[in-house]
C-alpha positions as CSV (number, residue, x, y, z in Angstrom):
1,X,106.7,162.8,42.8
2,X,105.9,158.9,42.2
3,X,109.3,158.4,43.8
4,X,108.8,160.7,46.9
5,X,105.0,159.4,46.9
6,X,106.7,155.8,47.4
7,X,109.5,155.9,50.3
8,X,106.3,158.2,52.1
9,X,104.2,155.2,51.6
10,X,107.0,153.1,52.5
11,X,107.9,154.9,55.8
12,X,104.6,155.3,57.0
13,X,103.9,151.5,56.8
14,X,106.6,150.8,58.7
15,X,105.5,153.2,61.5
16,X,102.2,151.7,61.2
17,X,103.2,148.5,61.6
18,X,105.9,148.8,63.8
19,X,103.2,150.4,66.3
20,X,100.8,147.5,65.6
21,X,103.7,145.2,66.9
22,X,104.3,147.1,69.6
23,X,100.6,147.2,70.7
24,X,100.7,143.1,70.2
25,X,104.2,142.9,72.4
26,X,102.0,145.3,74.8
27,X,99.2,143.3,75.1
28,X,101.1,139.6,74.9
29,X,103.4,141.6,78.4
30,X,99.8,142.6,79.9
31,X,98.9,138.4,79.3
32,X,101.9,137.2,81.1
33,X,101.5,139.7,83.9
34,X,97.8,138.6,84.2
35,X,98.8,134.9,83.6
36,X,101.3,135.2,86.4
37,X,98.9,137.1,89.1
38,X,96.3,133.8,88.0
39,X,98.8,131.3,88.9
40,X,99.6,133.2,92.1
41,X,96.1,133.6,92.9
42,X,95.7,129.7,92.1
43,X,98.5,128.6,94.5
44,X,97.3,130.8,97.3
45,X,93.9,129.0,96.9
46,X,95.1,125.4,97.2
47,X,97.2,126.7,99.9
48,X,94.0,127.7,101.6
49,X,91.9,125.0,100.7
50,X,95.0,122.0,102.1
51,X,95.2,124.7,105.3
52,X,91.3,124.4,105.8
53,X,91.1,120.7,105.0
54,X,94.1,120.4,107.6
55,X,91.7,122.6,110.3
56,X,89.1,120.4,109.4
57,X,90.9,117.0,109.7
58,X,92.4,118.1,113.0
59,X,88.9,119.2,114.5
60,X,87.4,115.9,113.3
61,X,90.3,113.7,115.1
62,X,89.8,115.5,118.3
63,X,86.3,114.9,118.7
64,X,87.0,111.0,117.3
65,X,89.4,111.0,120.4
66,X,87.0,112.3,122.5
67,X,84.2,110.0,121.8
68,X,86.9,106.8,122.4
69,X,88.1,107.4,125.2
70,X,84.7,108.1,126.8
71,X,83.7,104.8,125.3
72,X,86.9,103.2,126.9
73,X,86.2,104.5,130.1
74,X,82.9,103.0,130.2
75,X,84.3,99.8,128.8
76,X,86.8,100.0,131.5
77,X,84.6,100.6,134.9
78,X,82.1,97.7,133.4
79,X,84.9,95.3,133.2
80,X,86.0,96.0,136.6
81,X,82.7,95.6,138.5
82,X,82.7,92.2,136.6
83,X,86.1,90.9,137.9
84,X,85.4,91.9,141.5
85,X,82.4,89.7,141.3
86,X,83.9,86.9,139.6
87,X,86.5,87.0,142.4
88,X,83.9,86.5,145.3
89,X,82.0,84.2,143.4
90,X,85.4,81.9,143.4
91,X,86.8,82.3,146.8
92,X,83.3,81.1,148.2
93,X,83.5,77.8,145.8
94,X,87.0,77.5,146.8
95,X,86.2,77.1,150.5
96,X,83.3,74.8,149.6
97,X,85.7,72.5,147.9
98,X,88.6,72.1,150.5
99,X,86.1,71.6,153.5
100,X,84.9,68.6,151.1
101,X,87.8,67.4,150.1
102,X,89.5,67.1,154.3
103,X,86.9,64.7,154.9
104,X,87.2,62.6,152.4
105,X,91.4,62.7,153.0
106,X,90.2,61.7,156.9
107,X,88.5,58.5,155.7
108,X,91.2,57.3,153.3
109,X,93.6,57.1,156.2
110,X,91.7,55.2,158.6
111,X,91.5,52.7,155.5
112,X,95.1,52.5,154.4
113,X,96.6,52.2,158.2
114,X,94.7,49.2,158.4
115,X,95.9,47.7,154.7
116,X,99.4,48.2,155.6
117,X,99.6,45.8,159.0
118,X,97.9,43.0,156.6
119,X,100.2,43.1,154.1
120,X,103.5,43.2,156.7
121,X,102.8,39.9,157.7
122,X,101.7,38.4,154.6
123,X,105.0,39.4,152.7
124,X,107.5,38.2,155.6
125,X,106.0,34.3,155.6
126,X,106.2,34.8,152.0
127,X,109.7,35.9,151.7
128,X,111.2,32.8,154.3
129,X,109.9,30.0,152.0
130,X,111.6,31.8,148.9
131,X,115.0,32.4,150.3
132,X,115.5,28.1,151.2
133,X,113.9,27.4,147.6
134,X,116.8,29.9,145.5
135,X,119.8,28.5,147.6
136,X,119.0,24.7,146.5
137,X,118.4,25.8,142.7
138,X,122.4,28.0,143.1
139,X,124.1,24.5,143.6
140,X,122.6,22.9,141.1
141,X,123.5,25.5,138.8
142,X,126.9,26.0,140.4
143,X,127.8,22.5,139.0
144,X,126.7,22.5,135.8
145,X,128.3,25.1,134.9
146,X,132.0,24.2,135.5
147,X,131.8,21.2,133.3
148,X,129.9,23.3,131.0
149,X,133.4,25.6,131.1
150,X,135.9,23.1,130.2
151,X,134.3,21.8,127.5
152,X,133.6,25.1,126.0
153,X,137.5,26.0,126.5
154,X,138.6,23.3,124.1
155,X,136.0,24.0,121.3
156,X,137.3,27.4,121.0
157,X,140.9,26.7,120.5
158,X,140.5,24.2,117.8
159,X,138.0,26.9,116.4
160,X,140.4,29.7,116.5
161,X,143.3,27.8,114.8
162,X,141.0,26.7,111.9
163,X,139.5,29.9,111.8
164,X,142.7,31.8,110.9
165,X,144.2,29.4,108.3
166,X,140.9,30.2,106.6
167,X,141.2,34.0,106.1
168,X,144.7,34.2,105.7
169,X,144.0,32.4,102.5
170,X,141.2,34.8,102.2
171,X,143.9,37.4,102.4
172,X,145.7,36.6,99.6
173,X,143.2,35.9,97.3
174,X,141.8,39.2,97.8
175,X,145.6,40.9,97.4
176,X,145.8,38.9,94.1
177,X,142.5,40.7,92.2
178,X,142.6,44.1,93.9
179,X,146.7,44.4,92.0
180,X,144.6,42.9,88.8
181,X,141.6,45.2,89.3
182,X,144.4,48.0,89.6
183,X,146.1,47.5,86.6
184,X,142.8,47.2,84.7
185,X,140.7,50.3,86.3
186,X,144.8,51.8,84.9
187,X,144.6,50.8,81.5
188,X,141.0,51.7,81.4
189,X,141.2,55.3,82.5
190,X,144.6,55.8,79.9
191,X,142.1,54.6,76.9
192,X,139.4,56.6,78.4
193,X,141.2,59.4,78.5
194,X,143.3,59.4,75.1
195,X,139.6,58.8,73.7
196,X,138.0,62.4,75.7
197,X,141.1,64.6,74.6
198,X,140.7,63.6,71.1
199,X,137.3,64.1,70.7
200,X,137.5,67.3,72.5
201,X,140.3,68.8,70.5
202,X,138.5,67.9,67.4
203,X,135.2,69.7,69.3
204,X,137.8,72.4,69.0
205,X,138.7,72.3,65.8
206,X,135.3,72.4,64.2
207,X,134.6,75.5,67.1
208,X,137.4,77.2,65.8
209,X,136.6,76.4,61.7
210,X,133.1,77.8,62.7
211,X,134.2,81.3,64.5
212,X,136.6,82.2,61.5
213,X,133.8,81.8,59.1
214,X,131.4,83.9,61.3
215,X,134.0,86.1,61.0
216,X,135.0,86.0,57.6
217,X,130.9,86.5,56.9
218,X,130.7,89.6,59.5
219,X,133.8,91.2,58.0
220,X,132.2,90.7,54.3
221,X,128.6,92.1,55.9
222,X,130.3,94.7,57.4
223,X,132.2,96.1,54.3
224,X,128.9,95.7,52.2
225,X,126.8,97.2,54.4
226,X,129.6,100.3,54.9
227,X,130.1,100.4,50.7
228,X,126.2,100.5,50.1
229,X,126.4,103.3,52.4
230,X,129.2,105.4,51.2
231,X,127.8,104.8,47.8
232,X,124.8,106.5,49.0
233,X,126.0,109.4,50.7
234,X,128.3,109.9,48.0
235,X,125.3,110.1,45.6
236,X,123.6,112.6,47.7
237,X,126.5,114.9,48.0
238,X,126.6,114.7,44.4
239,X,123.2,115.7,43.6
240,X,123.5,118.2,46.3
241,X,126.4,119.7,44.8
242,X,125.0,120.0,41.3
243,X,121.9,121.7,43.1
244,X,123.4,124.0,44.9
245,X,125.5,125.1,41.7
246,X,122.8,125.2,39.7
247,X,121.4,127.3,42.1
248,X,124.0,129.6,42.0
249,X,124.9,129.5,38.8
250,X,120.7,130.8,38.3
251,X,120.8,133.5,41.0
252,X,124.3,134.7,38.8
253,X,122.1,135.2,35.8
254,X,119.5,136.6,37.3
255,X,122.1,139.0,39.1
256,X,123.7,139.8,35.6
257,X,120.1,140.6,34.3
258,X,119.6,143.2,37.4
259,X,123.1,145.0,36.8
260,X,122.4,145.3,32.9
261,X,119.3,147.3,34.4
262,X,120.6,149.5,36.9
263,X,123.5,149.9,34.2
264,X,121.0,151.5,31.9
265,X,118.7,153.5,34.2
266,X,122.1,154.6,35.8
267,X,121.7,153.0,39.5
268,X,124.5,153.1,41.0
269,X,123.9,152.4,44.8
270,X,121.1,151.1,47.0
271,X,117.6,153.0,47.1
272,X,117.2,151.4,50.9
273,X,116.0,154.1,53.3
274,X,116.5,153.3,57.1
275,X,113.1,152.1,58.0
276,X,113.0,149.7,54.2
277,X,116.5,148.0,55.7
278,X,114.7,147.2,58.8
279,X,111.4,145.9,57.0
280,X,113.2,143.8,54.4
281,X,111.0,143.5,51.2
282,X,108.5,145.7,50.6
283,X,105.1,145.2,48.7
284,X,103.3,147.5,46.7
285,X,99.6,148.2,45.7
286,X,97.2,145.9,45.1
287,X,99.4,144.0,42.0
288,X,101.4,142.3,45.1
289,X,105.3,142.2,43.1
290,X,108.4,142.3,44.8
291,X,110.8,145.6,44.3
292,X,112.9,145.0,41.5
293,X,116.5,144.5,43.2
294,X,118.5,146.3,40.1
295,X,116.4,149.5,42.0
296,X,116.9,148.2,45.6
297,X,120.7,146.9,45.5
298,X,121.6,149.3,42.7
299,X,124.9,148.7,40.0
300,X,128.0,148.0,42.8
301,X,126.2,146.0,45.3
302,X,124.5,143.6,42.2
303,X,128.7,143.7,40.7
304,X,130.2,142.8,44.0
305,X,127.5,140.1,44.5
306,X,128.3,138.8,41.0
307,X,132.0,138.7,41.4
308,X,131.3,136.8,44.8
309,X,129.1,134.0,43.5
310,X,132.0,133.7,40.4
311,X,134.6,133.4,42.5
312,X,133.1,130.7,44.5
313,X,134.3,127.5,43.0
314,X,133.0,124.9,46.0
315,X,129.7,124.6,47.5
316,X,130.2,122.5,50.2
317,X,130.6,125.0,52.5
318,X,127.2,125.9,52.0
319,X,125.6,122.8,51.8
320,X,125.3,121.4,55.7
321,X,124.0,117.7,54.5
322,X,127.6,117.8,52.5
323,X,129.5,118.1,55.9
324,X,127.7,115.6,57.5
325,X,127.8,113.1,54.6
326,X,131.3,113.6,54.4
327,X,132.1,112.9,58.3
328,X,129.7,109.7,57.5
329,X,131.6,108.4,54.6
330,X,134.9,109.1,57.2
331,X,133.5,107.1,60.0
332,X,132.3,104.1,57.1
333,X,135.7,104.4,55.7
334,X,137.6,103.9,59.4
335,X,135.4,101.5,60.8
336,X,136.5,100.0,64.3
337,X,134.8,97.3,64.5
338,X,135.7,96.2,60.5
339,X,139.7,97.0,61.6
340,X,139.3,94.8,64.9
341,X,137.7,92.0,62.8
342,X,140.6,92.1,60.1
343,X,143.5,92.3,62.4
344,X,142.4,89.1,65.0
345,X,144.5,86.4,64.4
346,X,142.8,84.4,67.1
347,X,139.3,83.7,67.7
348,X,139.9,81.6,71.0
349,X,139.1,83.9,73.6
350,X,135.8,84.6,71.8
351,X,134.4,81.5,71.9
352,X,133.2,80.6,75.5
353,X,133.1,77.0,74.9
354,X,136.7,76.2,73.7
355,X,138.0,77.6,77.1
356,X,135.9,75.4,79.0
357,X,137.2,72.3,76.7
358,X,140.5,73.3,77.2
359,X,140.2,73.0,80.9
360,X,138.7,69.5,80.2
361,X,142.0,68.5,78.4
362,X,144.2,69.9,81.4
363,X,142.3,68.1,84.2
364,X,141.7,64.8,82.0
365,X,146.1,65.1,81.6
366,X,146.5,65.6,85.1
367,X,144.1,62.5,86.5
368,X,144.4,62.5,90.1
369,X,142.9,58.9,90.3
370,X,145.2,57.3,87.2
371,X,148.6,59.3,89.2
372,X,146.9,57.4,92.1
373,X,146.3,54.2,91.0
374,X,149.9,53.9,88.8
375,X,151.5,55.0,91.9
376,X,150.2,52.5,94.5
377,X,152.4,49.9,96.0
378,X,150.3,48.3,98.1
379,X,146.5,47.2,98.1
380,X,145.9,46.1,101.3
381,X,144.6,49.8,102.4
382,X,142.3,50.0,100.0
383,X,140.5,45.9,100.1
384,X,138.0,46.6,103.1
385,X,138.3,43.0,103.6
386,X,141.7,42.8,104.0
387,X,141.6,45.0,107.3
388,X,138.9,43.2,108.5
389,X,140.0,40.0,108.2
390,X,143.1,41.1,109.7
391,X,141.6,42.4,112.8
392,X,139.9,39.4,113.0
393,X,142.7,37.3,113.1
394,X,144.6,40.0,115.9
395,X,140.8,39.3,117.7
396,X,141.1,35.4,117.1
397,X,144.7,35.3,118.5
398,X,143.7,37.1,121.7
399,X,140.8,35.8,122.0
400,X,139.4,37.5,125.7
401,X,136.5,34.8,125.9
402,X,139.1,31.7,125.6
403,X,141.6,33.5,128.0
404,X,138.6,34.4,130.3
405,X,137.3,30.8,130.4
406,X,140.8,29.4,131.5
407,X,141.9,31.8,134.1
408,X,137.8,31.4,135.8
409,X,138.2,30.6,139.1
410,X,134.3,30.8,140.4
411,X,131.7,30.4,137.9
412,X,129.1,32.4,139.9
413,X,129.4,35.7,138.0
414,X,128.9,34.4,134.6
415,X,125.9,31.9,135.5
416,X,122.7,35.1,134.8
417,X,120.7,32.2,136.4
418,X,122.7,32.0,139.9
419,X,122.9,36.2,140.2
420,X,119.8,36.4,139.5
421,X,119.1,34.3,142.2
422,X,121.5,35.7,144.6
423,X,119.9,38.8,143.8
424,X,116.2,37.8,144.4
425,X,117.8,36.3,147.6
426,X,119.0,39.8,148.6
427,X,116.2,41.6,147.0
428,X,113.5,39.4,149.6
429,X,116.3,39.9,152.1
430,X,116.0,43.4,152.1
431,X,112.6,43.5,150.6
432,X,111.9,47.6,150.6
433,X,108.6,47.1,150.7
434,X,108.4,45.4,153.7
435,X,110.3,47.6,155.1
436,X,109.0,50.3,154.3
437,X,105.8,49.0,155.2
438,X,107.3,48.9,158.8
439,X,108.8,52.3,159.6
440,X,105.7,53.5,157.6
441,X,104.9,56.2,159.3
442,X,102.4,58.0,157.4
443,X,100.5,56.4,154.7
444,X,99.6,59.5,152.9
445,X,102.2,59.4,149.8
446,X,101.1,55.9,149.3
447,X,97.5,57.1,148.6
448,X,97.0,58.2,145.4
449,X,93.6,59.4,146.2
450,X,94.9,61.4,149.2
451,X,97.7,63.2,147.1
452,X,95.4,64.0,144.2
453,X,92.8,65.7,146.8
454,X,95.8,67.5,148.5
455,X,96.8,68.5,145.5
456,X,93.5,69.4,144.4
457,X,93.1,71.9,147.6
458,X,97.2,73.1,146.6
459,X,95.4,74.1,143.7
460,X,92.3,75.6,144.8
461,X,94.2,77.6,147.3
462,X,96.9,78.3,144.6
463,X,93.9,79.3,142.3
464,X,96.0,81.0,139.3
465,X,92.5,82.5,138.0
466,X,91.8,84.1,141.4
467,X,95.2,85.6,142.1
468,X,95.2,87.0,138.5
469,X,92.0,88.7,139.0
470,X,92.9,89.6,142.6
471,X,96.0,91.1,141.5
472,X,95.3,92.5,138.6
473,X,95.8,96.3,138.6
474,X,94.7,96.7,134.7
475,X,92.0,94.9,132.9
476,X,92.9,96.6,129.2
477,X,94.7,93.2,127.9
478,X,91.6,91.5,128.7
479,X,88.8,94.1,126.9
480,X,89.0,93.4,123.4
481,X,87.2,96.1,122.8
482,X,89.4,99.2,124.5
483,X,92.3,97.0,121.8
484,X,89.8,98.1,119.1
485,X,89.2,101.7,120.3
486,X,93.3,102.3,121.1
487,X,93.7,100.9,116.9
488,X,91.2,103.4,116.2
489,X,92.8,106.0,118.2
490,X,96.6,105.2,116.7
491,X,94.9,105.5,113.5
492,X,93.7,109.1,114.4
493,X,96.8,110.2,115.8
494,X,98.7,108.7,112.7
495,X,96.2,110.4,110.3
496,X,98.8,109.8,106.8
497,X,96.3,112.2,104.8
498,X,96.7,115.0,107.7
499,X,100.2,114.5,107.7
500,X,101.0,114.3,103.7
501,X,98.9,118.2,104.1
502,X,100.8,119.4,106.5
503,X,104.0,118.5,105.1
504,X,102.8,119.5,101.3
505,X,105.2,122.3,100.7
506,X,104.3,122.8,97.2
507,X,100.4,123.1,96.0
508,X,100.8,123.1,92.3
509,X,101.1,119.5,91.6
510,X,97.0,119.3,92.7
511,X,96.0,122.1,90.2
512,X,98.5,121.0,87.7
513,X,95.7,121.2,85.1
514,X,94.8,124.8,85.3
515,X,98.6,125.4,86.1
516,X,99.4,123.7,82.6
517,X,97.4,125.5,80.5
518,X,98.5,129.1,81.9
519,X,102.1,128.1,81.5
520,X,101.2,126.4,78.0
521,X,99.8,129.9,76.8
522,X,102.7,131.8,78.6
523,X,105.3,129.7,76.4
524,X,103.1,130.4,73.6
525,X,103.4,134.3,74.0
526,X,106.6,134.4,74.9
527,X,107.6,132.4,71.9
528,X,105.2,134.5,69.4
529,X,107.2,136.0,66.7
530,X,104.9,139.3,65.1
531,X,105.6,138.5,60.8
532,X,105.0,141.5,59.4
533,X,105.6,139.8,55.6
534,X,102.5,140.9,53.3
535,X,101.4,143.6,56.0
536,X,100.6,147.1,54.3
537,X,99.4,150.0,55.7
538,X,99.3,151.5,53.0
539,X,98.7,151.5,49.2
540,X,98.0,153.6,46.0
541,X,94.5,153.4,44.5
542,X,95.8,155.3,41.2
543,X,98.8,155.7,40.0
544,X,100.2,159.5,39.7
545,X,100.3,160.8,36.3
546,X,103.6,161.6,34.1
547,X,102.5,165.3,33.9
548,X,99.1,167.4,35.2
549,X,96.4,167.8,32.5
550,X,95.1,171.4,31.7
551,X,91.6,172.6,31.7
552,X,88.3,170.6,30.4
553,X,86.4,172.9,29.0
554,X,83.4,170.2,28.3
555,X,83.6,169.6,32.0
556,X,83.2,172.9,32.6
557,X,80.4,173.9,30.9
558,X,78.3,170.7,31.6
559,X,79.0,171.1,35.5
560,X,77.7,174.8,35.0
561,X,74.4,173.9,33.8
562,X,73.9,171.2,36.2
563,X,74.7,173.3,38.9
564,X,71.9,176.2,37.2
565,X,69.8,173.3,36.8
566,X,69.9,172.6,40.3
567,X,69.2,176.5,41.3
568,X,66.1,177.0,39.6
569,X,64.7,174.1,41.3
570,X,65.1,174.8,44.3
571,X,64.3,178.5,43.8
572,X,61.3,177.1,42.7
573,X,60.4,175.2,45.7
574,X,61.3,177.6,48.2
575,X,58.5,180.0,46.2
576,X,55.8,177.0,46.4
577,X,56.4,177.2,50.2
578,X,56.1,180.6,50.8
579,X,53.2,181.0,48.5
580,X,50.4,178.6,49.2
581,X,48.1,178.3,46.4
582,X,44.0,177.9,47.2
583,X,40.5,177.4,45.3
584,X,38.5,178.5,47.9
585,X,35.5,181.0,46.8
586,X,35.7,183.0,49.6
587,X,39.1,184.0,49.1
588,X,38.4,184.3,45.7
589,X,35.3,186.9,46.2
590,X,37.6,189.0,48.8
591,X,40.1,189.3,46.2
């Protein structure tokens, strides 16, 4: 009966609670469905709100357009009533002007036509006495200046001969030190050199001395660093292994213990019903103890078990930190890096400065200027003085101004004093102002005055202000304002915040906060796992008795006079209910 009693209790807590879970799985599907309709419901709402604000927007910016360009027009109509004013107001001054101006030209003339005769006859008396004065002053000059020539001639030879003795002296001298210069600048730049390239191979040295030690330092870090660590993980595999045998070396006991039980009470297999395999362990009663598992597992399954966790004789299979302590120890063991660092016989190429010293040592071997200098034959291109002292000996020897002097015939052209004579003489000869004086025709262009008042009505009739206004067609340019109102306008048909809604194609971003927390439950409910462990249904109050007691006779008889106990009285008060009882003397004297 207890046993029966049991798998009853067992099986109807498992219906119990297996409906209880599905009532939670029905009401967590009910939340999602409601969850999902609320974020729906949500996007459709911003949708209608960005649609309403883009209604909104677009009836604002039409009557913003509407109100501009009326204001333009009016800006417009002003502007052009102004202009046409300004224009009359202009051509009237204009006329004013050049009517002032012709008389004024009028005078002038009348003035300058007299000026003109005057000075005719004043410059031709003039020009007579010059001419005789210039031709008396040429002779003079004319003979002065041939003696002046041969003496000149005979300076410049003796100067000439003298003058090149002098540098070809010069020349050599200057030969002489450049070759001694050379061999020194030579020995110089070898000293120099040898000096650089030792220096910088000892530079080197010490660069190389310094990466093998790095090296040597990094290799011993590395290996430390990697034997600390396998050390380590070593340890912990260590102390996991003797866990995880100690572990099974207790659940083999307590296995042993559980087969010596169902051994005695004769157990041979499980006790598990179908619903107790799904449920796992079971609890029972308020004393809250685990099934025994010599009942549970009974006598085969506890041997097999046993036989199993004998037979085992490593753990790391079980034991995932083992695996990866192990592939750790592996990688420590191989290290790349360690390897590379142990197997470079050079450490050249990885130091940056040694390849740029080398290149040093290659172009201080192969010096350009030394190869130069050691290879020269000749100095004379490279003195500066030497090629100009040369070409002034080639200028000295063909000298142009001695050659010049001796093959002179007339002395006239080189004499600035005579042709400058001869040309006043044909300057007042054909004086162009007298003659233009004389076939002066029109004395206009020679009045300032005149041409600044002609130009002055060219201008005014030209008036660049007028004919703008006149043929101006649009005065927008020139209205600040109708600028202002078509920026504004852009602005409106540009609208960025209009155009960002109507090209929004998804709302949730804007209600992300509400969105969140819906899809922050969902994945909450969706990953809620029911845990049934410690759930019971139900549970015994009293335990069942070995076998059924007989008859209390005590009980019996006790019960039976409480229960005639019990009768009388309320015999009793049913009588005092139906029978009133009075003292009342008239009812008494009727009686």
């Amino acid at each position: 009966m207890e046993s029966f009693l049991t798998d009853l209790a067992a099986n109807a807590n498992t219906e119990v609670v297996e409906e209880s879970i599905d009532l939670v799985k029905y009401k967590i599907e009910a939340r999602l469905s409601e969850i999902s309709n609320q974020k729906s419901l949500l996007l459709t709402s911003a949708k209608n709100n960005r649609l309403a604000k883009i209604e909104r927007i677009i009836v604002a910016d039409k009557q913003k357009i509407s109100e501009i360009n009326g204001q333009i027009d009016r800006v417009r109509v002003k502007f052009k009533k102004d202009r046409f004013t300004e224009i009359k107001r202009i051509e009237a001054s204009n006329e004013q002007k050049i009517v002032e101006i012709n008389e004024q030209i009028d005078r002038l003339r009348v003035k300058a036509k007299k000026n003109r005769l005057l000075e005719t006859q004043r410059i031709e008396a003039s020009n007579k006495q010059k001419i005789v004065e210039i031709n008396e002053q040429i002779d003079r000059l004319r003979v002065k200046a041939k003696k002046n020539r041969l003496l000149e001639t005979q300076r410049i030879e003796a100067s000439n001969e003298q003058k090149i003795a002098e540098i070809n002296e010069q020349i050599d001298r200057l030969r002489v030190k450049a070759k001694k210069n050379r061999l020194l600048e030579i020995k110089r730049i070898e000293a120099s050199n040898k000096q650089k390239t030792v220096e910088i191979n000892e530079q080197v040295d010490r660069l190389r001395v310094k990466a093998k030690k790095n090296r040597f330092l990094e290799i011993e870090r590395i290996e430390e660093s990697n034997k600390q660590e396998i050390n380590e993980a070593t340890n912990l595999i260590d102390r996991l292994r003797v866990k995880a045998n100690a572990v099974r070396l207790n659940e083999i006991k307590e296995l042993t213990d559980d087969l010596k039980i169902s051994r005695k009470l004769k157990i041979k297999s499980n006790n598990f019903s179908s619903s107790t395999k799904k449920t796992g362990v079971l609890l029972l009663g308020a004393e809250d103890k685990r099934l025994p598992r010599w009942y549970l597992y009974g006598e085969d399954a506890l041997y097999e078990e046993i036989q199993i966790l004998e037979d085992k004789k490593n753990d790391d299979s079980y034991i995932p930190e083992v695996v990866s302590l192990q592939n750790k120890i592996v990688r420590l063991q191989s290290d790349q890096k360690l390897q590379f660092l142990k197997n470079r016989e050079n450490d050249d190429p990885y130091i940056p400065e040694i390849v740029g010293l080398q290149n040093l040592i290659v172009s201080i071997e192969s010096d350009q200027k030394l190869k130069t200098l050691v290879s020269r034959e000749n100095d004379d291109p490279y003195i500066p003085e030497i090629v100009d002292l040369q070409n002034l000996i080639v200028s000295t020897e063909s000298d142009q101004k001695l050659k010049a002097l001796v093959s002179r015939e007339n002395d006239d052209p080189y004499l600035p004093e005579i042709v400058e004579l001869q040309n006043v003489i044909v300057s007042i000869e054909s004086d162009q102002k007298l003659k233009a004086l004389v076939s002066r025709k029109n004395d206009d262009p020679y009045l300032p005055e005149i041409v600044d008042l002609q130009n002055l009505i060219v201008s005014i009739e030209s008036d660049q202000k007028l004919k703008a206004l006149v043929s101006r067609k649009n005065d927008d340019p020139y209205i600040p304002a109708i600028n202002n109102f078509q920026n504004e306008l852009q602005k409106i048909q540009h609208n960025q915040v209009l155009k960002t809604l109507e090209g929004q194609v998804d709302d949730s971003p804007f209600i992300s906060t509400e969105i969140n927390k819906l899809t922050i439950e969902e994945i909450k409910l969706k990953s809620f796992m029911p845990n049934t462990k410690g759930v019971n249904a139900m549970r015994f109050n009293q335990r069942p008795y070995a076998k059924p007691d007989g008859p209390d006779k005590k009980m019996i008889v006790a019960g039976g006079l409480l229960f005639g106990f019990m009768l009388s009285f309320l015999m009793a008060l049913i009588a005092s209910l139906l029978y009133k009882e009075t003292d009342s003397p008239s009812l008494l004297s009727q009686d």
